[in-house]
C-alpha positions, 0 to 999 in steps of 0.5 A: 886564511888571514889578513896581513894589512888593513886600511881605512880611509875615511871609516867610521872615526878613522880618517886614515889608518893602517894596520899590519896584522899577523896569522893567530891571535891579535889584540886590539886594546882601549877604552870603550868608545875609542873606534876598536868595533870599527876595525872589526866591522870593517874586516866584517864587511870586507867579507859580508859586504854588511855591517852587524851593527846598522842596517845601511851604509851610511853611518859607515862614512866618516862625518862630512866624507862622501866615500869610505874606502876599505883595503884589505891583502887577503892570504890563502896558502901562498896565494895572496889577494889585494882588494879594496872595497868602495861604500858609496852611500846612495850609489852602487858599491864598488871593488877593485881586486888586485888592482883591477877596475872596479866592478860590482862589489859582489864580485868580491865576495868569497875572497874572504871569509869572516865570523864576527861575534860581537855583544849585539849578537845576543839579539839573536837569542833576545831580538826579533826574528829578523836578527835570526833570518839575518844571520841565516841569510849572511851565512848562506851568502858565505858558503855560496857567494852565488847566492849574494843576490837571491835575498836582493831578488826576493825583496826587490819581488816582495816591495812590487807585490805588496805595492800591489796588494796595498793599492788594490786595497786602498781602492776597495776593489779587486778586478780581474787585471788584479789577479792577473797581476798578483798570479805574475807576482805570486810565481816570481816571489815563489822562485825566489822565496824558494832559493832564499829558503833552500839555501837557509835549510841547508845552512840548518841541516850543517849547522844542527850538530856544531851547535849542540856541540860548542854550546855544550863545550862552552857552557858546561851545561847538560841542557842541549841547544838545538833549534825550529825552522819556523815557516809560514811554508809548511815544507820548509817547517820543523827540523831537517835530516834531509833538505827539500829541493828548490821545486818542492818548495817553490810549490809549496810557497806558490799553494801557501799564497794561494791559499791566503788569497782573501786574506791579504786583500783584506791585509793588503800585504803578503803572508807567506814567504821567507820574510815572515819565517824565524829560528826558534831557540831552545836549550832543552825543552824550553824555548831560549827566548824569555826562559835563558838566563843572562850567562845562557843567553851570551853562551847561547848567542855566541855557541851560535858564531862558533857553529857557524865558523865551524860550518865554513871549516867543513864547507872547505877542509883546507887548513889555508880556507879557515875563516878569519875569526873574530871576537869583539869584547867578549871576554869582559862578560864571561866567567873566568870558566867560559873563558877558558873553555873559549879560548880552547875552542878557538885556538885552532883559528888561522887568525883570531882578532880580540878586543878588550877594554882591559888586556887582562880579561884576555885569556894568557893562550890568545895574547898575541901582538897587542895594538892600542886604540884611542880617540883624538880630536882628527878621531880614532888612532892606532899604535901597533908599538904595544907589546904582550 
């Protein structure tokens, strides 16, 4: 799977600009600050439909534009696909495919398929445990693009019942209208809360062994990477050779509520359920929170990406389904070994896109056609004139 073009109206810096890209390496090269992270983000959100650097959509909409538009010709085999994706901050997104009408942008999704590690990825290791169910949740909506509304579902149920809580609170009291309420609620977020943590175990359950393997392959390091699902579900706690199914854990959350009755009245928000879960990292015995050093920490984070884009590999064994992959200024971090040994480890990818302040902290095996990036006073340029 690659991209052969890629066009920006009105993203970020960009006012207008269009790029060709080719299969392998490509090379995006300038000063920090002049608008490189933008054209990856936006790849990025043509697959995701989210951004990894902002929560919402409208810091993706140039300054004093109430649109932005991103197109994108998206190759598989033979097969070519043209979709453009319209962000409409405050207003429901749109997608267009092949030049059709446009519809929900969910519909887009799956046509292409994208890893994206970039240096605010080391909040998976560092951040909150919300970093972490954010990557889970971004994964499973890439295997499954199905379940790109189970997550929206769950929040949209979650917001009403803690409404619910937090008035009965409020009021000092709790009547019988009360429980009948919260029982509806209870049984709708555990539907939901059960897909959310069904398709997170099984993201886990695939992810388990490529982690291991490319944070040992990368690192250099005896230490093993493996991890904890941390639930406030206990069915869904631990680590998991085998995945429970979606009613067993519908079960187990609707108990888990239950049983917390009295204290969220007294809270008057909920404590149980997918919201309140987190991924604990460990190299060896220790937890990678607090315990990892600064070079663990980016290896760590990163060996994450690659396990995922290992994931989708498996998910689709066809060579034409491989995701795009993408490394947004990483290599300026990494030691002239870790350098080499990422570059080994992404060499099979179809298309691979690199930034860099500096051309040469690129490894010579991944220097494909460069294209310089500046910033001007009409915002951010391209000149895809530079050669290797």
């Amino acid at each position: 799977m690659h991209l052969s073009h890629l066009s920006l109206t009105d993203y970020r810096s960009y006012r207008q600009a269009e790029l060709d890209l080719v299969p392998g390496p490509n090379v995006l090269v300038g000063s920090n600050g002049v608008g490189k992270t933008n054209i990856v983000e936006a790849i990025g959100y043509l697959a995701t439909q989210d951004s990894h650097r902002v929560p919402h959509d409208t810091p993706l909409v140039r300054f004093g534009a109430s649109q932005a538009i991103i197109r994108g010709r998206i190759h598989r085999g033979e097969r070519a696909v043209a979709v453009e994706m319209e962000i409409n901050p405050g207003r429901s997104n749109r997608a267009a495919i092949n030049r059709g009408a446009p519809q929900r942008a969910r519909e887009a999704l799956g046509l292409l398929r994208s890893v994206l590690f970039a240096p605010e990825d080391l909040a998976l290791v560092t951040g909150d445990p919300s970093v972490r169910r954010r990557f889970l949740d971004d994964l499973v909506v890439q295997l499954r693009p199905a379940l790109g509304d189970a997550g929206s579902d769950y929040e949209r149920v979650l917001r009403q019942r803690n409404a619910l809580l937090k008035n009965a609170r409020a009021s000092r009291t709790w009547t019988e209208e009360h429980e009948h309420t919260i029982a509806v609620w209870d049984e709708h977020l555990s539907r939901a809360g059960a897909r959310v943590l069904h398709g997170r175990l099984h993201v886990l359950r695939m992810l388990a062994a490529p982690l291991t393997e490319s944070y040992a392959a990368l690192a250099g390091s005896r230490k093993p990477a493996g991890f904890s699902y941390e639930s406030t579900v206990p069915a869904a706690a631990g680590q998991h050779g085998t995945v429970p199914d979606e009613e067993e854990l519908y079960e187990a959350l609707l108990a888990e509520l239950g049983s917390r009755r009295r204290q969220e009245r007294d809270r008057g928000v909920t404590l149980a359920g997918p919201h309140r879960d987190d991924l604990a990292l460990a190299l060896g015995p220790a937890p990678a929170k607090g315990f990892a050093s600064h070079g663990e920490t980016w290896s760590l984070a990163l060996a994450l990406k690659l396990a995922s884009y290992r994931v989708l590999v498996a998910d689709d064994p066809d060579p034409d389904a491989r995701p795009v992959l993408i490394l947004d200024d990483v290599f300026a971090e990494l030691d002239a070994g870790r350098r080499t040994r990422l570059a080994a480890l992404v060499s099979d990818a179809e298309q691979l896109l690199v930034t860099a302040a500096v051309a040469e902290d690129i490894p010579v095996e991944l220097r494909g056609p460069r294209i310089g990036v500046s910033l001007g006073e009409e915002g951010s340029t391209l000149d895809p004139g530079v050669r290797p």
